[in-house]
DRENDO-1510 file (C-alpha; in Angstrom, 1 decimal, always signed):
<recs>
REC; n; res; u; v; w
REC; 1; UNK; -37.3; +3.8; -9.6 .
REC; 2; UNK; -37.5; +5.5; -6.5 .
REC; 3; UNK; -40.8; +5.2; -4.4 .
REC; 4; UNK; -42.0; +9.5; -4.1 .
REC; 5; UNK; -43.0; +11.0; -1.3 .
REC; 6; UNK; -47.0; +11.3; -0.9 .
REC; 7; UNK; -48.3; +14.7; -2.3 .
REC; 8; UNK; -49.0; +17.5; +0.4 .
REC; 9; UNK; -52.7; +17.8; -0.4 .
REC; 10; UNK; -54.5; +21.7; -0.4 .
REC; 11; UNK; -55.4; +23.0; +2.8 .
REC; 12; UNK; -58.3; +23.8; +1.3 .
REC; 13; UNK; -60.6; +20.8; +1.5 .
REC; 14; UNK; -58.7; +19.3; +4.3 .
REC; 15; UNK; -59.1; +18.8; +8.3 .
REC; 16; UNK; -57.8; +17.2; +11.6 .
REC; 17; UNK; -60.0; +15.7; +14.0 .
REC; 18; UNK; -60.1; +17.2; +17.2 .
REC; 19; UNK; -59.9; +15.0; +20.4 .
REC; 20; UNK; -63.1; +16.2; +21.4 .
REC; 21; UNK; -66.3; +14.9; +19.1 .
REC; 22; UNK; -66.9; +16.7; +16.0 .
REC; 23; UNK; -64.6; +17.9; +13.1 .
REC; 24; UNK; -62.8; +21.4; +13.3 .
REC; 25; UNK; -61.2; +23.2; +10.3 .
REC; 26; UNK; -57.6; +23.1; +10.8 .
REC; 27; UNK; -54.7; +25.3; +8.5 .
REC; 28; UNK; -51.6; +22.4; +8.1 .
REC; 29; UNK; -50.7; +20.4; +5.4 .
REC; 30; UNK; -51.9; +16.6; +6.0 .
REC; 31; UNK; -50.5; +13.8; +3.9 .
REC; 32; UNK; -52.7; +13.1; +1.1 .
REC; 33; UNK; -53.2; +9.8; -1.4 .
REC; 34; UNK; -51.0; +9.7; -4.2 .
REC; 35; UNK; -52.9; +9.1; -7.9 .
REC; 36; UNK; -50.7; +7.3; -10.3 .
REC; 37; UNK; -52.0; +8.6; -14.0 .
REC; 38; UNK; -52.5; +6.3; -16.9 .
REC; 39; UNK; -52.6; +8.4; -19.9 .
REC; 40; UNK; -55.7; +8.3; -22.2 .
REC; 41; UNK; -57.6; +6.6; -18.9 .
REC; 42; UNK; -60.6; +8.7; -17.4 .
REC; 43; UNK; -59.1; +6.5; -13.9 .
REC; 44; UNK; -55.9; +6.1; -12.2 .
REC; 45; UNK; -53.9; +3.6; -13.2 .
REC; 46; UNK; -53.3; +3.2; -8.8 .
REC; 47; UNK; -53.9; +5.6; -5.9 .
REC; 48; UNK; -51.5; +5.0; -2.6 .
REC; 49; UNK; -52.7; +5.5; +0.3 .
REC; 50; UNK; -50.2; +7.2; +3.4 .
REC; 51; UNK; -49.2; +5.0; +6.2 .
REC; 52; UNK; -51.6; +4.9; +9.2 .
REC; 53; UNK; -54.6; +5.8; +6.8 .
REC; 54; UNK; -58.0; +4.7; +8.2 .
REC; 55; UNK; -60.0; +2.8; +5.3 .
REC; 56; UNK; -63.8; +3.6; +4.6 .
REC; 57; UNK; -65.6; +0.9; +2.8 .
REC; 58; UNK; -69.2; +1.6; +1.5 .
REC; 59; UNK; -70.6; -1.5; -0.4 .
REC; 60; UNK; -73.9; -2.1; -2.4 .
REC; 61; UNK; -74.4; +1.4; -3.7 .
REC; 62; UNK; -77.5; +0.1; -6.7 .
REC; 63; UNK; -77.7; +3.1; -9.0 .
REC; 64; UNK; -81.5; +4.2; -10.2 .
REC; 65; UNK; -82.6; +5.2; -13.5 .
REC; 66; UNK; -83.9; +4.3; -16.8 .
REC; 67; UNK; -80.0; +3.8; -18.4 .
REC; 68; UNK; -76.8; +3.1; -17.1 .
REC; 69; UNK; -75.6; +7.2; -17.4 .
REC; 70; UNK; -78.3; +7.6; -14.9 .
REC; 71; UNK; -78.0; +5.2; -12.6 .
REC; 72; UNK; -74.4; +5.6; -12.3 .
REC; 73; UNK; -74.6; +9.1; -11.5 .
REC; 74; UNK; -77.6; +8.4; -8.7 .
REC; 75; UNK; -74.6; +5.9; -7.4 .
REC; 76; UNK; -72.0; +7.7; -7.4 .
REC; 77; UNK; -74.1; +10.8; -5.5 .
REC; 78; UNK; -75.2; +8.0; -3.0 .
REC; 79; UNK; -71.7; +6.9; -2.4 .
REC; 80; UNK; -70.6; +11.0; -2.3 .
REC; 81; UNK; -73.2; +11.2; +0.6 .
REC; 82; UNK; -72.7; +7.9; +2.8 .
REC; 83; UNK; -68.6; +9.6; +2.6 .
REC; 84; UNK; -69.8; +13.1; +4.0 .
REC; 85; UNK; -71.7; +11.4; +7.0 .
REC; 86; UNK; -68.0; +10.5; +8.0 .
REC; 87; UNK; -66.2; +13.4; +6.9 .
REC; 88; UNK; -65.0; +12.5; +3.8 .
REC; 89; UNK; -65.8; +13.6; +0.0 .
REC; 90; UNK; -65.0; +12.3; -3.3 .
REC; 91; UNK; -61.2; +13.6; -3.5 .
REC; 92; UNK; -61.0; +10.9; -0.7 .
REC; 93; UNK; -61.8; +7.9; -3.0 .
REC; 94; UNK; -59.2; +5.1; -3.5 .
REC; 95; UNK; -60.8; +2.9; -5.7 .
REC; 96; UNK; -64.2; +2.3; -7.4 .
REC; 97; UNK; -65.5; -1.1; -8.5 .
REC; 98; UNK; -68.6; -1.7; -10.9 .
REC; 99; UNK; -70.8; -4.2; -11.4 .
REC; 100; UNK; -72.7; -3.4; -14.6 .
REC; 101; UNK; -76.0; -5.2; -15.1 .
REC; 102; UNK; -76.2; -7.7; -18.4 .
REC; 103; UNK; -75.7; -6.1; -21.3 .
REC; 104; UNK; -74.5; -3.0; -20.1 .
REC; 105; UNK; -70.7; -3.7; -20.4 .
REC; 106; UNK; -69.9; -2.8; -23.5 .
REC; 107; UNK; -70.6; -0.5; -26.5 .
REC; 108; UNK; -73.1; +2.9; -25.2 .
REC; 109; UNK; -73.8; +1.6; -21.8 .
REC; 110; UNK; -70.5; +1.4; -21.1 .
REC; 111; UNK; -70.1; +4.7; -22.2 .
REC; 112; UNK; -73.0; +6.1; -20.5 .
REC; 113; UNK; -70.6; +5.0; -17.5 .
REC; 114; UNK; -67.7; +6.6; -18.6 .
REC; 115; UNK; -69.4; +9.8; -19.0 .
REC; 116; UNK; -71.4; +9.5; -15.8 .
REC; 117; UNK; -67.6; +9.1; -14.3 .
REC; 118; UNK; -66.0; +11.9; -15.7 .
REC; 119; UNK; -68.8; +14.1; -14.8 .
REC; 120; UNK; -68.6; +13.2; -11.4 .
REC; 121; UNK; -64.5; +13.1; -11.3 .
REC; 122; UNK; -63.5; +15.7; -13.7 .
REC; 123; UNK; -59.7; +16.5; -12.2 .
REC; 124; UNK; -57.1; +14.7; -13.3 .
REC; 125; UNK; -56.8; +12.5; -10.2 .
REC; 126; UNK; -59.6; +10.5; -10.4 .
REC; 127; UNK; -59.5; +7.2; -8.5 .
REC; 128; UNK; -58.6; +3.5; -9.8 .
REC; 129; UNK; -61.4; +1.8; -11.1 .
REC; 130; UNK; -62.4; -1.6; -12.0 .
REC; 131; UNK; -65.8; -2.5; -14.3 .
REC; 132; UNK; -67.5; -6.0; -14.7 .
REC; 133; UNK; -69.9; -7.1; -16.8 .
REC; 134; UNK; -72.5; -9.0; -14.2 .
REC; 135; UNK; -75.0; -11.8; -15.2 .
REC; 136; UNK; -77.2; -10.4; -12.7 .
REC; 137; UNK; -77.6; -7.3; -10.2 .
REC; 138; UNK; -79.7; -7.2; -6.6 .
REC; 139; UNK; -83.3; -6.1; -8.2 .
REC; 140; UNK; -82.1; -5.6; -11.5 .
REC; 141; UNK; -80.0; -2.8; -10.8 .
REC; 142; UNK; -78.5; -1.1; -14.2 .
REC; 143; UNK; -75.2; -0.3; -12.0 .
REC; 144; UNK; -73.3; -1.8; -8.4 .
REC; 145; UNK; -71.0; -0.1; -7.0 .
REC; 146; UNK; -68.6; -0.3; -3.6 .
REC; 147; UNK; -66.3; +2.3; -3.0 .
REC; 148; UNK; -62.9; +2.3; -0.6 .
REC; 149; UNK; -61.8; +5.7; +0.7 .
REC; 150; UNK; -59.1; +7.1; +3.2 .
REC; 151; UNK; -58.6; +9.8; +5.7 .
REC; 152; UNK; -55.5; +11.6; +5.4 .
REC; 153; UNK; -52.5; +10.0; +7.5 .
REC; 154; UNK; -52.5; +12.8; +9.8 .
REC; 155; UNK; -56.8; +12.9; +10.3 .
REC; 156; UNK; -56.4; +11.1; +13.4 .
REC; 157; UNK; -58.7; +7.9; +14.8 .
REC; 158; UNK; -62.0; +8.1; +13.6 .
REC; 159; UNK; -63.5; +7.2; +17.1 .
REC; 160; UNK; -63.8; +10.9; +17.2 .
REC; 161; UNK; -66.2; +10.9; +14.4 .
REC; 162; UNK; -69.5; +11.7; +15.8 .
REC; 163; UNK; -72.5; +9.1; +14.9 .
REC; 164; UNK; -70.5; +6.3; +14.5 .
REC; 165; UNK; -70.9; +3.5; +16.2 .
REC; 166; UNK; -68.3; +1.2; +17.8 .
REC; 167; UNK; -68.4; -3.1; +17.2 .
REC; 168; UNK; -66.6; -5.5; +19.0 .
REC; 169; UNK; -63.3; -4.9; +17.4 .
REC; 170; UNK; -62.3; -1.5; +18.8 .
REC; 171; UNK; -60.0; -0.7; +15.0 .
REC; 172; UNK; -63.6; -1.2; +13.1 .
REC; 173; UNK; -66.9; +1.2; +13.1 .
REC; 174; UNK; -69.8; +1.6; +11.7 .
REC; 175; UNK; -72.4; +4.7; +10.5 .
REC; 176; UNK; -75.1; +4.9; +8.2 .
REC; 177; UNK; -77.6; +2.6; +8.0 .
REC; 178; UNK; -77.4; -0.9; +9.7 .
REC; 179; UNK; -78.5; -3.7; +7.2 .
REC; 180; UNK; -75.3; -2.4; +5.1 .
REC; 181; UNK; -73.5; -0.1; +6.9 .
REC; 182; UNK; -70.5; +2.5; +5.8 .
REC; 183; UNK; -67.4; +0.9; +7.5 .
REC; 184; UNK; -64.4; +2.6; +9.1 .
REC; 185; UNK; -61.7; +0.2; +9.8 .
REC; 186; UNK; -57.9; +1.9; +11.2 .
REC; 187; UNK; -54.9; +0.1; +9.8 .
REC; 188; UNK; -53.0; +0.6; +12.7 .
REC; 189; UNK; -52.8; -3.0; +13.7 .
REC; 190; UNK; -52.5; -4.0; +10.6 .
REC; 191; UNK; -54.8; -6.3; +7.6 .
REC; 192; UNK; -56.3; -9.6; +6.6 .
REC; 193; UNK; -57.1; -10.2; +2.8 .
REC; 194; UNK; -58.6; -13.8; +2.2 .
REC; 195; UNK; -58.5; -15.6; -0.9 .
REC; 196; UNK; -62.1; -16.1; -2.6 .
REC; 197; UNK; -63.5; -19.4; -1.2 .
REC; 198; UNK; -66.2; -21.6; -2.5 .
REC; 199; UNK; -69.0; -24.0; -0.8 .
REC; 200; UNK; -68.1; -27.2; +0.1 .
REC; 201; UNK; -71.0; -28.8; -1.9 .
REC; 202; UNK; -69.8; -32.3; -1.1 .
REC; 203; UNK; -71.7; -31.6; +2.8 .
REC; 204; UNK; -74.3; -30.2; +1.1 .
REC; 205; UNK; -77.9; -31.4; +1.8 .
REC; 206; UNK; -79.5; -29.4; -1.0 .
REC; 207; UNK; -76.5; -28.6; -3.7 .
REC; 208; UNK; -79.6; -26.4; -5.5 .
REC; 209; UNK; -79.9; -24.2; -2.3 .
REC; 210; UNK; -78.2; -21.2; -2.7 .
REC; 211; UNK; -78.5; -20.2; +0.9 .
REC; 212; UNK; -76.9; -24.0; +1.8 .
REC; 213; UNK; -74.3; -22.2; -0.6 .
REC; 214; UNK; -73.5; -19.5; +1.3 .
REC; 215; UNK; -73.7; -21.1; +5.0 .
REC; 216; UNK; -70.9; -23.3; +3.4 .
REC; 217; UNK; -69.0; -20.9; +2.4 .
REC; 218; UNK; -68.9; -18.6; +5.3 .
REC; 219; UNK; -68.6; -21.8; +7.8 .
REC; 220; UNK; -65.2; -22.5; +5.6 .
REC; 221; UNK; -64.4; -18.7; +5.9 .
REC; 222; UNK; -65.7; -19.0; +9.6 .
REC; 223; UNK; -61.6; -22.0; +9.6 .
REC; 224; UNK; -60.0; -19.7; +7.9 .
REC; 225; UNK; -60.4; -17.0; +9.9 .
REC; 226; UNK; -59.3; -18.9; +12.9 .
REC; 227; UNK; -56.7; -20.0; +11.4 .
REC; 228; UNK; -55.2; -17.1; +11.4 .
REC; 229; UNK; -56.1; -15.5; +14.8 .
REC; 230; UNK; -59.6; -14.0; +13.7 .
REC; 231; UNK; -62.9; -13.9; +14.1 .
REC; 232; UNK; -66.0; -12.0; +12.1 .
REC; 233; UNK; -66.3; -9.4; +14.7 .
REC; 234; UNK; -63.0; -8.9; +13.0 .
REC; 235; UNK; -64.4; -9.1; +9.1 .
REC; 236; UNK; -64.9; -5.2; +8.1 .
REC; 237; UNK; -66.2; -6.2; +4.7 .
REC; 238; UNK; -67.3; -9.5; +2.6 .
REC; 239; UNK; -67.8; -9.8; -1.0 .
REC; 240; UNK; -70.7; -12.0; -2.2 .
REC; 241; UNK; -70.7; -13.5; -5.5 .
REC; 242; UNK; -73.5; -15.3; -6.5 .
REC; 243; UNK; -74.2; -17.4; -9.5 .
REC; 244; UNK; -77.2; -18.1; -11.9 .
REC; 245; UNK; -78.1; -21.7; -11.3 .
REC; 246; UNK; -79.5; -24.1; -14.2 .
REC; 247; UNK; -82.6; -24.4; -12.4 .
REC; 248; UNK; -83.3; -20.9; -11.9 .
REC; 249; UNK; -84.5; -18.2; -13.7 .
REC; 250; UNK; -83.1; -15.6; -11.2 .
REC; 251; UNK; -80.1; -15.5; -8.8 .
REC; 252; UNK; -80.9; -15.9; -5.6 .
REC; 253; UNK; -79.8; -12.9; -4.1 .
REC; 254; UNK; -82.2; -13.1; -1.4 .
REC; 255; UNK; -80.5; -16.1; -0.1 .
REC; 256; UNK; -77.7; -13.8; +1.6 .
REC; 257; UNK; -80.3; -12.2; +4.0 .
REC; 258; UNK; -81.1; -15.2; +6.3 .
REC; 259; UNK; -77.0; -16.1; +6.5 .
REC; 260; UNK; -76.7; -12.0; +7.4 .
REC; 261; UNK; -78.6; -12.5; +9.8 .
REC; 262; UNK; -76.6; -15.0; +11.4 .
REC; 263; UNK; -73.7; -13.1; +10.9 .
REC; 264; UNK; -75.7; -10.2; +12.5 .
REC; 265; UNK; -75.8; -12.1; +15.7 .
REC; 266; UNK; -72.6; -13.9; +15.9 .
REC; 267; UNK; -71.2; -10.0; +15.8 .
REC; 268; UNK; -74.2; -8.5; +18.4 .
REC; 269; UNK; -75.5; -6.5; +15.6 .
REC; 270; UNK; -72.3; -5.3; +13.7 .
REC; 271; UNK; -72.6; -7.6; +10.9 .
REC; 272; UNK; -69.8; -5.8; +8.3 .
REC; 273; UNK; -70.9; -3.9; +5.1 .
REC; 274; UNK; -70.7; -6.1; +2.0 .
REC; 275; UNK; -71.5; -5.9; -1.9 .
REC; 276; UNK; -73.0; -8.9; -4.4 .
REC; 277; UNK; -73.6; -9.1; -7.6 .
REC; 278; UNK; -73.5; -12.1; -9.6 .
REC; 279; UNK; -71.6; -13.5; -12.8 .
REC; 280; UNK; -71.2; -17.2; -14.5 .
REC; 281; UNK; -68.3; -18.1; -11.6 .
REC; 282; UNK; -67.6; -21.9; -11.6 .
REC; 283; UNK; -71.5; -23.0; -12.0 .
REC; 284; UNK; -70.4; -26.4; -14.1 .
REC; 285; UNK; -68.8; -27.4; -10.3 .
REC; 286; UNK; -72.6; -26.8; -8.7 .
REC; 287; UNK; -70.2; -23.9; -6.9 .
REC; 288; UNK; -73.0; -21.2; -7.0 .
REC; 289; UNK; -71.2; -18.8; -4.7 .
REC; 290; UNK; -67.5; -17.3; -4.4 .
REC; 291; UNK; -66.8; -15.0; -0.7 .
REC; 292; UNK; -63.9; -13.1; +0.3 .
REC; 293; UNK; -63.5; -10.9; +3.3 .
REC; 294; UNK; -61.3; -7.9; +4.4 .
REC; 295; UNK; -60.5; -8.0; +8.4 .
REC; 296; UNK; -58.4; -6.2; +11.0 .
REC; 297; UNK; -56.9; -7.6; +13.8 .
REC; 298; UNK; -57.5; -6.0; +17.4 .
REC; 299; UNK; -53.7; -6.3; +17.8 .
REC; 300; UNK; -50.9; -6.3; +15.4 .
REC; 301; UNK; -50.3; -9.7; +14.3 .
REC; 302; UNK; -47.4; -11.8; +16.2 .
REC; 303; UNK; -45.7; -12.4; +12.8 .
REC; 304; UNK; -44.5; -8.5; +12.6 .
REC; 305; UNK; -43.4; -9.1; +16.3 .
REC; 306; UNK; -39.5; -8.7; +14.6 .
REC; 307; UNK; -38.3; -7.8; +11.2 .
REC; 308; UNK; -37.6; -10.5; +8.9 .
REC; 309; UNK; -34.6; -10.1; +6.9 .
REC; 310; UNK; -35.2; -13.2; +4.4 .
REC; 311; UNK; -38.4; -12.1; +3.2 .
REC; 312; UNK; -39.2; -10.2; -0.1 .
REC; 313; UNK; -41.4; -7.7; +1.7 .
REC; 314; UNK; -41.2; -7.2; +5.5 .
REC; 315; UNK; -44.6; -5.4; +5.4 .
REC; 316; UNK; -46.5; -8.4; +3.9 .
REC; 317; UNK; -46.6; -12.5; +5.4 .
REC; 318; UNK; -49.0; -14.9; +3.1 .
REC; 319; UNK; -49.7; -18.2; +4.7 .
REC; 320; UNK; -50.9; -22.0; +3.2 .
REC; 321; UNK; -49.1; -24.0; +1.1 .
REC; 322; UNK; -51.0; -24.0; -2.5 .
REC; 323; UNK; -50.4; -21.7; -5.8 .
REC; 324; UNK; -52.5; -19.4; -3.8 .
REC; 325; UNK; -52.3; -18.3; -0.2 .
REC; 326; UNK; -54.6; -18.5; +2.2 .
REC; 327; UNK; -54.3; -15.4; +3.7 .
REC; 328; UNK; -52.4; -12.1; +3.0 .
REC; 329; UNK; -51.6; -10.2; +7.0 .
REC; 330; UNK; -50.1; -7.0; +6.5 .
REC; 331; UNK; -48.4; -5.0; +8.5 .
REC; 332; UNK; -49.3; -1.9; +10.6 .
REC; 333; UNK; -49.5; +1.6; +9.2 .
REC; 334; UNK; -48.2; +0.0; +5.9 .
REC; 335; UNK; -48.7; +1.9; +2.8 .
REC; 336; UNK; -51.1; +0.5; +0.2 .
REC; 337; UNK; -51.7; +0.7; -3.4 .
REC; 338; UNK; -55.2; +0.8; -5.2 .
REC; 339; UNK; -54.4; -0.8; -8.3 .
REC; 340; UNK; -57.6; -1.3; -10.7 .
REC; 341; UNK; -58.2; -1.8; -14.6 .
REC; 342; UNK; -55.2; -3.8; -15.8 .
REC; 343; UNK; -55.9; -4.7; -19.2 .
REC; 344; UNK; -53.6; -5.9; -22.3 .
REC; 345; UNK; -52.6; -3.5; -24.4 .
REC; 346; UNK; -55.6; -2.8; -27.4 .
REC; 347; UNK; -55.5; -5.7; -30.4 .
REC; 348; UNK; -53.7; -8.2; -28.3 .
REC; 349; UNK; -54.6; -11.6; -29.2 .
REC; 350; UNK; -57.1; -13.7; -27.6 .
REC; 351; UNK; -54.5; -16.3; -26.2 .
REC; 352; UNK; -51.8; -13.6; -25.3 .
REC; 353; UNK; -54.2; -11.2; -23.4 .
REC; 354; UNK; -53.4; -13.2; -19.4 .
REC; 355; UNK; -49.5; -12.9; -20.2 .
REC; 356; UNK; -49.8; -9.2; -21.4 .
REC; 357; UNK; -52.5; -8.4; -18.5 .
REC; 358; UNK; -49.7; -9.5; -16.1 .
REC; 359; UNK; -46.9; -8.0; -18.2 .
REC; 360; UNK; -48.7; -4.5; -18.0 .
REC; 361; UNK; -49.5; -4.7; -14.3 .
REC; 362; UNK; -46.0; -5.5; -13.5 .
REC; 363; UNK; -44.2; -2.7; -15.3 .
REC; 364; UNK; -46.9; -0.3; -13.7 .
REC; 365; UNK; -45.6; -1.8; -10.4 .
REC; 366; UNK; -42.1; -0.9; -11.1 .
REC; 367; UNK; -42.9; +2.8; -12.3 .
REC; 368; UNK; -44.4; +3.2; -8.8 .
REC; 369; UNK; -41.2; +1.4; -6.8 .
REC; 370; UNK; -43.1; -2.0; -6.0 .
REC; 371; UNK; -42.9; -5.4; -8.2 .
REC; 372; UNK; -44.8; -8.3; -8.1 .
REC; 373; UNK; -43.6; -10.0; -4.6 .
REC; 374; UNK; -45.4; -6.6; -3.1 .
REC; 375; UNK; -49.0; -8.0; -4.0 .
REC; 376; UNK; -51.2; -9.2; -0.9 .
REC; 377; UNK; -54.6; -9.6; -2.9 .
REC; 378; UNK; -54.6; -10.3; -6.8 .
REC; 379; UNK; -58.6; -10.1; -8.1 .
REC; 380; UNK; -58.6; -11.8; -12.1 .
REC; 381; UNK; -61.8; -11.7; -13.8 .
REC; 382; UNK; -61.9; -13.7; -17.1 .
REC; 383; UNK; -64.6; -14.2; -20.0 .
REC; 384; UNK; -65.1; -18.0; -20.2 .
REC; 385; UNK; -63.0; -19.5; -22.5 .
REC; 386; UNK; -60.1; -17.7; -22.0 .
REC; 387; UNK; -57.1; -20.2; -21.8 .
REC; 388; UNK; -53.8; -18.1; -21.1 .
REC; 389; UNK; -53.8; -16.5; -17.5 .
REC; 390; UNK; -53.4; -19.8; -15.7 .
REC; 391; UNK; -49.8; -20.4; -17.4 .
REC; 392; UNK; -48.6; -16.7; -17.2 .
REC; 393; UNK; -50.1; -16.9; -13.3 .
REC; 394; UNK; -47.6; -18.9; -13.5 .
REC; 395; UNK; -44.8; -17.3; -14.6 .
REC; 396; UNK; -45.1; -14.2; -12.6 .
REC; 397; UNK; -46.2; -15.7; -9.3 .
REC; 398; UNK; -45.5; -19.1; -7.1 .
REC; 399; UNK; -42.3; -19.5; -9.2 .
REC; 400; UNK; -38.9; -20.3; -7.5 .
REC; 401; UNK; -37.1; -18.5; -10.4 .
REC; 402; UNK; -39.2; -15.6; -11.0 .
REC; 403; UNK; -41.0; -15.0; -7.6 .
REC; 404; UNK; -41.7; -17.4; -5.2 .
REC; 405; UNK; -44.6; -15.1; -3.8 .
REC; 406; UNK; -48.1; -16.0; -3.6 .
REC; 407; UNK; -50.9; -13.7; -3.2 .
REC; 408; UNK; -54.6; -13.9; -2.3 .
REC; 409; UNK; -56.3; -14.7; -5.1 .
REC; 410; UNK; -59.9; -14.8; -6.4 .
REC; 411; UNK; -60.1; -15.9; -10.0 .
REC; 412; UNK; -63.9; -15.0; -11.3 .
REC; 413; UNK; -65.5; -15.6; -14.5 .
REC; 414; UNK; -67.7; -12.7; -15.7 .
REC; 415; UNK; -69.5; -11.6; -18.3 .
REC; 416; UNK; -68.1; -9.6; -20.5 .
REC; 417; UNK; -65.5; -6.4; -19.8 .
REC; 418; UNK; -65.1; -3.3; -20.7 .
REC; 419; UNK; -63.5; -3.4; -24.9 .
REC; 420; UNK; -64.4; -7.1; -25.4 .
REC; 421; UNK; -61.2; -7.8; -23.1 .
REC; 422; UNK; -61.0; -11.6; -22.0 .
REC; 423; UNK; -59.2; -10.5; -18.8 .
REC; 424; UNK; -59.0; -7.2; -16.2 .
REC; 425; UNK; -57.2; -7.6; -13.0 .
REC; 426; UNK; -57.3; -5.4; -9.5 .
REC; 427; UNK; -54.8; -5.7; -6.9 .
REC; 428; UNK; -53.8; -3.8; -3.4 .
REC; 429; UNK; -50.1; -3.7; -3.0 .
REC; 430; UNK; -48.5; -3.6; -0.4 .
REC; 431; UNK; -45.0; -1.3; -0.6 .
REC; 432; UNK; -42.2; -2.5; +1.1 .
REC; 433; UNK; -40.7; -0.4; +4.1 .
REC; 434; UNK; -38.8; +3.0; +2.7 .
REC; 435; UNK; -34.9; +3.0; +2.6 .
REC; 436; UNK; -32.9; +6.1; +4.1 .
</recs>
């Protein structure tokens, strides 16, 4: 199928950025998202975002109130206001991930959610979404959420934005507040995606110490990085994921605010935003934390230098050598797509749920004019005990016959998901250059 043309948005609720500070109302069209429907879904099955969109991250939203309906309404108003400091609303929302707190992923809690979400999006383009089960939430929040939005293609650089304030990479800035700050990062030099990576608790000291943890972790995300011509000044976002230890009562979510603060002064003062929350993970390795990062070059990377005819997407290089890659660059001004809540089809059985997760996500590629070589960044969450998604991995990826591509990966044990599923993937896609 044919990749379509982005929509042409209302003029309505739209704007360009002047050159001067400061937003003025302006009459054209601009080039909006695209929203992929899935029918019976209260979110998209995808949302595209244009080439040359600039990304706005806000991570760590915690929802208050006594139930989940509540607190998911508080956070989605919180993560509606930390978008209009920056000019943007909730029409302007890619993708929404969830962190539910224990025993809110399922059955009325989850449907407190649901209804909290359709209040909130009640059109019929909502954003993708993804919802996990946690084992436990920063102070016991019912609801975690971190939001990804766009400006319109045609918005202009947000160094215009007024009350923003520039970092050491001059395609990343930050407003709101400080400790967690809503990040604008331009994707007109292009992306990084790592892979989730884990401590190396072979160096460790203390293998209890969750902050030991996470100072391995980010020292082994410090290589990668470098590796691949980066730095954290670069990183516009991390992802922390904690998990309960056998010796604890509690996660140690306060563990992340001493190895912040290094991060804090290895960037003078632009640490990026971030979100935690934690779930089971691969605690039977005494692995107690998982990180991945998002990061923007200050250049375009040397790879897109010229165009490479032998590979399966021009817009996308993946490097290392595993059944993973390391890293996922991608291109300048490439378009992007949100994908969220790929599940198996409803009474799928246990054992068959990874092949018909992958299945499902992969005929939802082709309806949108992509396939599975297009996918920089593939998140999996899994119930323990869950058996098939390694084999159909497989199958669909790091296979000479079927597709010799590798994406990002980060392959997390959770909870519980939404409809007792054993498995829910995300991914961003990456589509491949338009034909004439």
């Amino acid at each position: 199928m044919a990749r379509r043309l982005c929509a042409v948005c209302s003029t309505s609720r739209r704007w360009v950025l002047a050159l001067t500070a400061g937003f003025l109302l302006h009459p054209a069209a601009i080039e909006a998202q695209e929203h992929h429907p899935l029918p019976g879904a209260v979110y998209s099955s995808g949302v595209t975002s244009p080439a040359g969109a600039t990304l706005v991250v806000v991570g760590g939203i915690a929802g208050d109130g006594a139930d989940v309906r509540t607190a998911a309404a508080d956070a989605l108003q919180q993560a509606e206001q930390r978008l209009s400091e920056v000019g943007l609303g909730r029409d302007d929302i890619l993708r929404v991930r969830a962190g539910l707190a224990p025993g809110a992923g399922d059955g009325a809690e989850f449907e407190g959610w649901n209804e909290a979400w359709t209040e909130f999006f009640p059109g019929e383009d909502p954003p993708a979404r993804t919802t996990v089960g946690a084992s436990a939430t920063p102070e016991d929040a019912p609801i975690v959420l971190d939001v990804t939005a766009a400006y319109p293609a045609g918005a202009g650089h947000p160094a215009t934005l007024e009350n923003v304030r520039a970092t050491l990479n001059p395609n990343v800035f930050h407003a709101g507040p400080s400790e967690n700050p809503t990040v604008i990062a331009s994707t007109r030099a292009g992306l990084f995606f790592s892979s989730g990576i884990l401590p190396g608790v072979n160096q460790l000291e203390d293998v209890e110490s969750m902050e030991e943890q996470m100072r391995s972790t980010m020292n082994r995300l410090t290589s990668t990085l470098f590796d691949h011509g980066l730095q954290w000044q670069d990183v516009f976002f991390v992802r922390v994921l904690p998990t309960p230890q056998p010796e604890r009562a509690d996660v140690d979510f306060a563990a992340w605010a001493p190895v912040r603060a290094t991060l804090d002064d290895m960037t003078a003062g632009n640490a990026p935003g971030f979100v935690k929350w934690a779930a089971p993970g691969f605690s039977s390795t005494q692995r107690y934390v998982e990180v991945e990062v998002w990061a923007v070059p200050h250049a375009p990377q040397a790879v897109f230098a010229t165009f490479d005819q032998e590979s399966q997407n021009p817009n996308l290089r993946m490097t290392g050598t595993g059944f993973i890659a390391g890293g996922a660059h991608i291109a300048p001004n490439a378009e992007l797509v949100w994908l969220s809540g790929v599940v198996a089809p409803e009474g799928t059985a246990p054992e068959d749920e990874g092949a018909a997760t992958l299945a499902v996500m992969e005929e939802r590629l082709q309806e949108m004019g992509a396939s599975m070589a297009d996918v920089a960044e593939l998140r999996v969450y899994r119930i323990e005990g869950e058996e098939g998604f390694g084999d159909a991995y497989g199958e669909h990826f790091n296979n000479p016959e079927n597709n010799p591509h590798r994406p990002v990966r980060t392959n997390y044990l959770v909870e519980n998901l939404p409809g007792n599923r054993l498995v829910e993937v995300e991914a961003v896609i990456v589509l491949p250059p338009r034909s004439f």
